[in-house]
N, C-alpha and C positions, 0 to 999 in steps of 0.2 A: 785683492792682491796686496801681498803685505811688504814693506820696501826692506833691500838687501838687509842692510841692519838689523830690521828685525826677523828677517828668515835667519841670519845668521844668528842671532841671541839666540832665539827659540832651536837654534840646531843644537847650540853648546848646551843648553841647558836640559834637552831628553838627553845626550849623550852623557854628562853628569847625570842624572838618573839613573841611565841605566848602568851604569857604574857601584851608583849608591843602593839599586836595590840586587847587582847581583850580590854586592857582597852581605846583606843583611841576615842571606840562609846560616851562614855561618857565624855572622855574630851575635846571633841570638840564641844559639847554647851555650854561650859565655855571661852574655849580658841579663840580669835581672829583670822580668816581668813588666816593671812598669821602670820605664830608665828614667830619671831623673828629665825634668822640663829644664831645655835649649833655649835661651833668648835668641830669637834672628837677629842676623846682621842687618844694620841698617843700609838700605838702598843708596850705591852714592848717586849725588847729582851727575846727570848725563847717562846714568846707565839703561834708561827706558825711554822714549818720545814723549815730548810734553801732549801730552793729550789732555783736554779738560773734564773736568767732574761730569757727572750724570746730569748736573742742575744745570752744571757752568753751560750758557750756547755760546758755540765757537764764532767769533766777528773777525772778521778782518778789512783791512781798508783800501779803495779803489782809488788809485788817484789819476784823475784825468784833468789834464790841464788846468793846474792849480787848484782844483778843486779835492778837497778830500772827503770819501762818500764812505758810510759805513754799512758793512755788507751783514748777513748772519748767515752763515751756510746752513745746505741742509745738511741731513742726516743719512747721506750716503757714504757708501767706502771710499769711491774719489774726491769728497768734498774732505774728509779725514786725512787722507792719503795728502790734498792739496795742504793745510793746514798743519800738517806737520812738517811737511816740505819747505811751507813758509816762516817753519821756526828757523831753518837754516839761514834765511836771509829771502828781500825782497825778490821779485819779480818782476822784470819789467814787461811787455807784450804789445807788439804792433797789429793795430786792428785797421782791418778795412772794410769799408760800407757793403755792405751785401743786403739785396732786393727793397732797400727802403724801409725795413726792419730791423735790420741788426747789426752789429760791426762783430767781427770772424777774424781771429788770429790763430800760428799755430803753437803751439802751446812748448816745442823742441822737444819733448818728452809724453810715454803716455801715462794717462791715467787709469786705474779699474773702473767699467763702463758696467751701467745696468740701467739700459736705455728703456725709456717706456715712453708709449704713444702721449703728448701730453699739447697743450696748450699754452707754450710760454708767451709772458704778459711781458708790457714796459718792466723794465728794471730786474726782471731774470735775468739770470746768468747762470749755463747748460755745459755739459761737455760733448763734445760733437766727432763721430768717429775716434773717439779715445782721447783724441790728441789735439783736437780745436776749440780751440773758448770761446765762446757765442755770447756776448752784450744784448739784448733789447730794449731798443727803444720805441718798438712796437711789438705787435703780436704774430705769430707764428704756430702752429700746429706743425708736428715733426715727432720721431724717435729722439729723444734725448737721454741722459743724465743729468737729472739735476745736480747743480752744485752750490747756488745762493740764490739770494735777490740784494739788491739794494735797498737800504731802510728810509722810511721818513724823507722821499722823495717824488713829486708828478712823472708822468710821460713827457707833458711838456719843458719841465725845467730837466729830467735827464736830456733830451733833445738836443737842448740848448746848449749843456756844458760838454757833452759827445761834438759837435757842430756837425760840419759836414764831411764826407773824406775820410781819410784815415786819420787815427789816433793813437797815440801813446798811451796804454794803462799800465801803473806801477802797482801791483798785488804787494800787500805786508800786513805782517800780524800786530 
């Protein structure tokens, strides 16, 4: 699912199309064979979503009680969809301890879901019915969407800086 914005550009922009090719039947018994080369207009800044290169992998940072953790999403449309979201500005998200594995917040908003059977590990992080952001600091087998993991961190030491109870995480790009 593509965010209003951009259903809205991609609407203006067939509509412009199809503008530009009704009217080309008729100006091409006017206009010469091969018309002279158009430079394009240059794109301005803000007109498309920051999205990263093919190379670039999108990171973003988790912050839980004063600790700041760096994430890499994957490569689904809601981790996208999340990542462009967080160019607008941070996120903050109240989590609560669920089964001794994970801490579960709801997210105020959904995301595009494309849940699959899978095995999340410590330091995953799933989208959960659309709309719920799922932490692990252990493991779980479930329907999910993936959406990141945490880099360059144990089970134990997430554990530890999650603690116990509920928590505060700040999502930013």
């Amino acid at each position: 699912m593509k965010s209003a914005v951009q259903r809205a550009a991609l609407a203006l922009l067939a509509v412009c199309m199809i503008f530009a090719f009704a009217g080309c039947g008729q100006a091409q018994q006017e206009q010469p064979q091969d018309p002279p080369h158009q430079e394009q207009p240059e794109e301005l800044p803000g007109e498309t979503p920051e999205e990263p290169s093919q190379e670039e992998e999108m990171k973003i940072t988790l912050s839980v009680n004063g600790t700041e953790l760096t994430a890499a999403l994957a490569e689904t449309e809601a981790a996208q969809t999340l990542y462009n979201l967080l160019g607008e500005g941070a996120l903050t998200l109240h989590l609560r301890d669920y089964g001794g594995w994970e801490k579960v917040g709801e997210l105020g908003f959904s995301l595009p879901t494309s849940n699959e059977q899978m095995r999340a590990e410590p330091c995953d992080f799933v989208l959960y019915q659309g709309n719920q952001f799922v932490l692990f600091y252990g493991s779980n087998s479930w329907s999910y969407t993936r959406l990141g993991r945490i880099e360059n961190l144990s089970a134990a030491e997430l554990k530890g800086i999650l603690g116990g109870g509920s928590v505060t995480v700040t999502l930013s790009r």
